[in-house]
C-alpha positions as CSV (number, residue, x, y, z in Angstrom):
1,X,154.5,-6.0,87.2
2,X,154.7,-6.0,83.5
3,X,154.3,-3.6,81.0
4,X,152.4,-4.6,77.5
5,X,151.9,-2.7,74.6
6,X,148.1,-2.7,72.5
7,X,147.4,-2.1,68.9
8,X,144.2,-1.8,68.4
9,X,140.9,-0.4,66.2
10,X,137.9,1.2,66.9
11,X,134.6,2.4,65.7
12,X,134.2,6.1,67.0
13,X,130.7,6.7,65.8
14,X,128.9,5.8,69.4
15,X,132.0,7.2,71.4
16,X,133.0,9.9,73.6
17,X,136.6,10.0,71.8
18,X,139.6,8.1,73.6
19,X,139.8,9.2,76.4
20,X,138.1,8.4,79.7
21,X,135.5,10.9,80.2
22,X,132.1,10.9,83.0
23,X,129.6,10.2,81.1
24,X,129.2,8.2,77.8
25,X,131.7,5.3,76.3
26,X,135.4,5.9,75.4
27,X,137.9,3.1,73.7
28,X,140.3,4.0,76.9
29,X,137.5,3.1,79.3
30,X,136.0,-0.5,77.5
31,X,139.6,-1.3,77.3
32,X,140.1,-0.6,81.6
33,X,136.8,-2.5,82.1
34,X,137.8,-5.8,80.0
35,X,141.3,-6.0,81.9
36,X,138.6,-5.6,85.6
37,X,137.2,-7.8,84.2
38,X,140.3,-10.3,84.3
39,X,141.1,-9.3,87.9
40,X,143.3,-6.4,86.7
41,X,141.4,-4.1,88.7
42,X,144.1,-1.2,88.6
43,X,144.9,-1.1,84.8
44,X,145.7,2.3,83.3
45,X,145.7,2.3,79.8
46,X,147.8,5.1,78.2
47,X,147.2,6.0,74.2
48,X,149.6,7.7,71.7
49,X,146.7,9.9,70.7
50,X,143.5,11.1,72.2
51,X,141.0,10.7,69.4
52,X,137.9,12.7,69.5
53,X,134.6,11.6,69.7
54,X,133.3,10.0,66.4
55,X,136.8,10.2,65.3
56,X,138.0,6.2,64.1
57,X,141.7,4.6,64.6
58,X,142.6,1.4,62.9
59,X,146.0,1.6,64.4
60,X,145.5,3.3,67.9
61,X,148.8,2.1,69.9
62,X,148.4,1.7,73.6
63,X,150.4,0.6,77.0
64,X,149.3,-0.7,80.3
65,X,151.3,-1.9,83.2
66,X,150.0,-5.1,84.9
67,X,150.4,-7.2,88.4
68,X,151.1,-10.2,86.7
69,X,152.5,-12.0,84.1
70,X,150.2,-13.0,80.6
71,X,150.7,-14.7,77.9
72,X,150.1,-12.2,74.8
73,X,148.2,-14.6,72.6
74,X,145.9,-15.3,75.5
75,X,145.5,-12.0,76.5
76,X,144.6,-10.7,73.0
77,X,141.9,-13.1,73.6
78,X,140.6,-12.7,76.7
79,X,140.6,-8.9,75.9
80,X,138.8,-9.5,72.9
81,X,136.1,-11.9,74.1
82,X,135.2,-9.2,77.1
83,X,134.7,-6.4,74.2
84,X,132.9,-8.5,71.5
85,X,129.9,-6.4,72.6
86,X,131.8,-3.2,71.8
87,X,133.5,-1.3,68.9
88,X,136.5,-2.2,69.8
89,X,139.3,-5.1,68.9
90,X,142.4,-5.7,69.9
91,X,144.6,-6.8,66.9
92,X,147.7,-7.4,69.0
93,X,149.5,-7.4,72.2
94,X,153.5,-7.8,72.8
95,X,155.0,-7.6,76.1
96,X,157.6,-4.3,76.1
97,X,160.2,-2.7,77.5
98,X,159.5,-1.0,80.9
99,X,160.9,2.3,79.4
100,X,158.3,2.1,76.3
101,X,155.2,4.4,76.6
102,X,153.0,5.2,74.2
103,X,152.1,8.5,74.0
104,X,155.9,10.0,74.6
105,X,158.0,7.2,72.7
106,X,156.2,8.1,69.9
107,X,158.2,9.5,66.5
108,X,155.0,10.2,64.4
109,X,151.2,9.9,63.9
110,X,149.5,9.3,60.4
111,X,145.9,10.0,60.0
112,X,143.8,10.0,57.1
113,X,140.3,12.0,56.4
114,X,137.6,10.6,53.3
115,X,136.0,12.9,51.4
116,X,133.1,11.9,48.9
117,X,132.2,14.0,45.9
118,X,128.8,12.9,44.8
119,X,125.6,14.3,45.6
120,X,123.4,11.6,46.6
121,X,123.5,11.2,50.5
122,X,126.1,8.7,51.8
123,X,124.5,5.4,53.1
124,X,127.6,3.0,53.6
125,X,130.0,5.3,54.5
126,X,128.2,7.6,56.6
127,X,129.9,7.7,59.8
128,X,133.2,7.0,57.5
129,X,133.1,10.2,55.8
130,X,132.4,13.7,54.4
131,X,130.4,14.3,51.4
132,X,130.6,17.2,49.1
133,X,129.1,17.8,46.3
134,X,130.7,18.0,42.7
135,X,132.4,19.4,41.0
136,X,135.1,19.9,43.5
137,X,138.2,21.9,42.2
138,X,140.8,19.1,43.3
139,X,143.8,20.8,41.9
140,X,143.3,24.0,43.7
141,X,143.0,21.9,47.1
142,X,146.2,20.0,46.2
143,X,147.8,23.5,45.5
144,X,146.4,25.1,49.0
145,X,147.4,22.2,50.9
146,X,151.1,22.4,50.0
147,X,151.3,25.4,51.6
148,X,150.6,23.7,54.6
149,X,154.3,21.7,54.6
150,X,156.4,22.6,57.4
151,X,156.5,24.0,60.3
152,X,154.1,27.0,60.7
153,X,152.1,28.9,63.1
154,X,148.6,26.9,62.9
155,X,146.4,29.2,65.3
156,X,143.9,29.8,61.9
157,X,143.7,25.3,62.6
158,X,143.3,25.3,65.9
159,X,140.1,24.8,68.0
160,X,139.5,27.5,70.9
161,X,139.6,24.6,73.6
162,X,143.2,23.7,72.7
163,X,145.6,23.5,75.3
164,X,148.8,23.1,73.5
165,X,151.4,25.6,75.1
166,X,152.3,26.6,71.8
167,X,150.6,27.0,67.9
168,X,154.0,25.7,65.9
169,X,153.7,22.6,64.5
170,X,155.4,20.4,61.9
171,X,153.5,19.2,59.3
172,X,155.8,16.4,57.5
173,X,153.2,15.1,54.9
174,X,150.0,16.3,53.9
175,X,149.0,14.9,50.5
176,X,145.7,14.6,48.7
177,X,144.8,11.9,46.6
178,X,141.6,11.0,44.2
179,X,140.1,7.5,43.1
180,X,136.9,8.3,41.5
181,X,135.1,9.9,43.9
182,X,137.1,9.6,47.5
183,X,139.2,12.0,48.1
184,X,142.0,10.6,50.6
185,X,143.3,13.5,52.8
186,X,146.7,12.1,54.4
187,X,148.7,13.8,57.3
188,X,151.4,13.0,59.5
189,X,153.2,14.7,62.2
190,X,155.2,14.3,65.4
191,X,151.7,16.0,66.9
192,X,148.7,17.5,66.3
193,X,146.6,20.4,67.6
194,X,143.2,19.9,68.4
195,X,141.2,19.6,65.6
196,X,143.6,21.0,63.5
197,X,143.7,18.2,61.5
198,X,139.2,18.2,60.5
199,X,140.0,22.3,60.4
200,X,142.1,22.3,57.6
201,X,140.3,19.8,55.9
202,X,137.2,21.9,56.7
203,X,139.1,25.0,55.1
204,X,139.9,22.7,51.9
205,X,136.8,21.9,51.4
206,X,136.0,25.7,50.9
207,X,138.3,25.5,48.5
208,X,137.2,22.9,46.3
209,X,134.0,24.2,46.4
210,X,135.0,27.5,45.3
211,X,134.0,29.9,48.1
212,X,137.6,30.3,48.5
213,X,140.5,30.6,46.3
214,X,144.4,29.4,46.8
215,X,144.9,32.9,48.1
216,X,142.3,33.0,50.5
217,X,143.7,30.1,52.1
218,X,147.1,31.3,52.4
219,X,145.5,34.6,53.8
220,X,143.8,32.5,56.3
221,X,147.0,30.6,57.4
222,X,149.0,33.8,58.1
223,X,146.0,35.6,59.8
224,X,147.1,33.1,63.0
225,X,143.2,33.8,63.8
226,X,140.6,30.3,64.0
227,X,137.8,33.1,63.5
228,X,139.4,33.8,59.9
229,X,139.3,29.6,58.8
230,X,137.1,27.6,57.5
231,X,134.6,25.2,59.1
232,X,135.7,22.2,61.2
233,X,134.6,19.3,58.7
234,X,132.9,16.1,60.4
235,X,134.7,13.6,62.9
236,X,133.4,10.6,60.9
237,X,136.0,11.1,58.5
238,X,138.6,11.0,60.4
239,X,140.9,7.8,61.4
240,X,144.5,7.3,63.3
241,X,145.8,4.9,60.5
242,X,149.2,4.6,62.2
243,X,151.8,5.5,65.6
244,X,155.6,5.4,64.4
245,X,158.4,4.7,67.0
């Protein structure tokens, strides 16, 4: 048995998330059926990050152990010919280390979320991201989101479902950047809470639009209460851009 590592990229729009789940399609699952159907009937493959539905990942990182040996090139292909009917693509496969696993040997995650300013509706990049109207306040998000650096309490950005065992997490970079009108919302961590990355972007977005101040937002982090934050803002703006090892 070998063990080979994915990257891969997939379209989140029409799926349940990641994960496996009973009803609908998820990248986890097309990826299991392709490897059935190259006689891999047993394949498990095990992500660095459970996306949620409609959320994107141009960089998702994966492992599977198999009963026999492949050639990488050829595999890439063979997987990739089985999904052409999917929104999914293999963009590389390297045979690794047996103690390599994706989800655990992982350092960091990046993701980024796209906001639009304009107020026309968004045709192109409408299951790519969130539009707000202008005139967005850009300098008081960049301010509220610094406060965000660290390591905090995050219960205010974290859904009710989450099963973390605990609300303290590191935020290493959160930066905000504008070109024109995109807004490029860019965090990276050693983990994540769930949601908590679409519910602070959600509360920011309060925040350029001016229902909240910088203060607010601060108030709303140390209230360690989801009931006092801001919305969740939309999975299609969402994408895993990179795993670090």
């Amino acid at each position: 048995m070998g063990r080979y590592k994915l990257i891969l990229e997939y379209d989140g729009t029409h799926l349940v998330g990641w994960q496996r789940q009973p009803d609908g399609l998820s990248a986890q699952g097309l990826v299991e059926g392709a490897f059935v159907k190259l006689g891999e009937q047993g394949a498990f493959v095990q992500g660095a990050g459970r996306t949620d539905a409609g959320v994107h990942a141009s960089h998702q990182v994966a492992h599977v152990d198999l009963t026999k040996p492949w050639d990488a090139f050829r595999l890439r292909a063979a997987l990739n010919a089985h999904l052409r009917d999917f929104p999914v693509s293999i963009l590389d496969v390297q045979e690794a280390d047996p103690a390599f696993h994706a989800r655990f040997s992982a350092k960091e995650r990046q993701y980024e979320y796209r906001i639009i300013e304009r107020a026309a509706p968004l045709v192109l990049d409408a299951n790519r991201a969130w539009r707000l109207p202008p005139p967005l306040n850009f300098e008081a998000m960049v301010e509220a989101a610094s406060l965000l650096l660290g390591t905090h309490d995050f219960s205010t950005f974290r859904a009710s479902e989450c099963q973390a065992s605990s609300p303290i997490k590191t935020l290493d970079v959160l930066r905000l950047t504008k070109t024109n009108d995109l807004i490029l919302v860019e965090v990276q961590a050693r983990s994540f809470l769930h949601h908590q990355v679409r519910n602070i972007v959600g509360s920011l977005g309060w925040v350029g639009r001016g229902k909240w101040g910088v203060q607010d937002f601060e108030a709303a982090l140390l209230a360690k209460d989801r009931r006092r934050g801001g919305p969740t803002a939309p999975a299609a703006g969402l994408t895993l851009t990179k795993v670090l090892y």
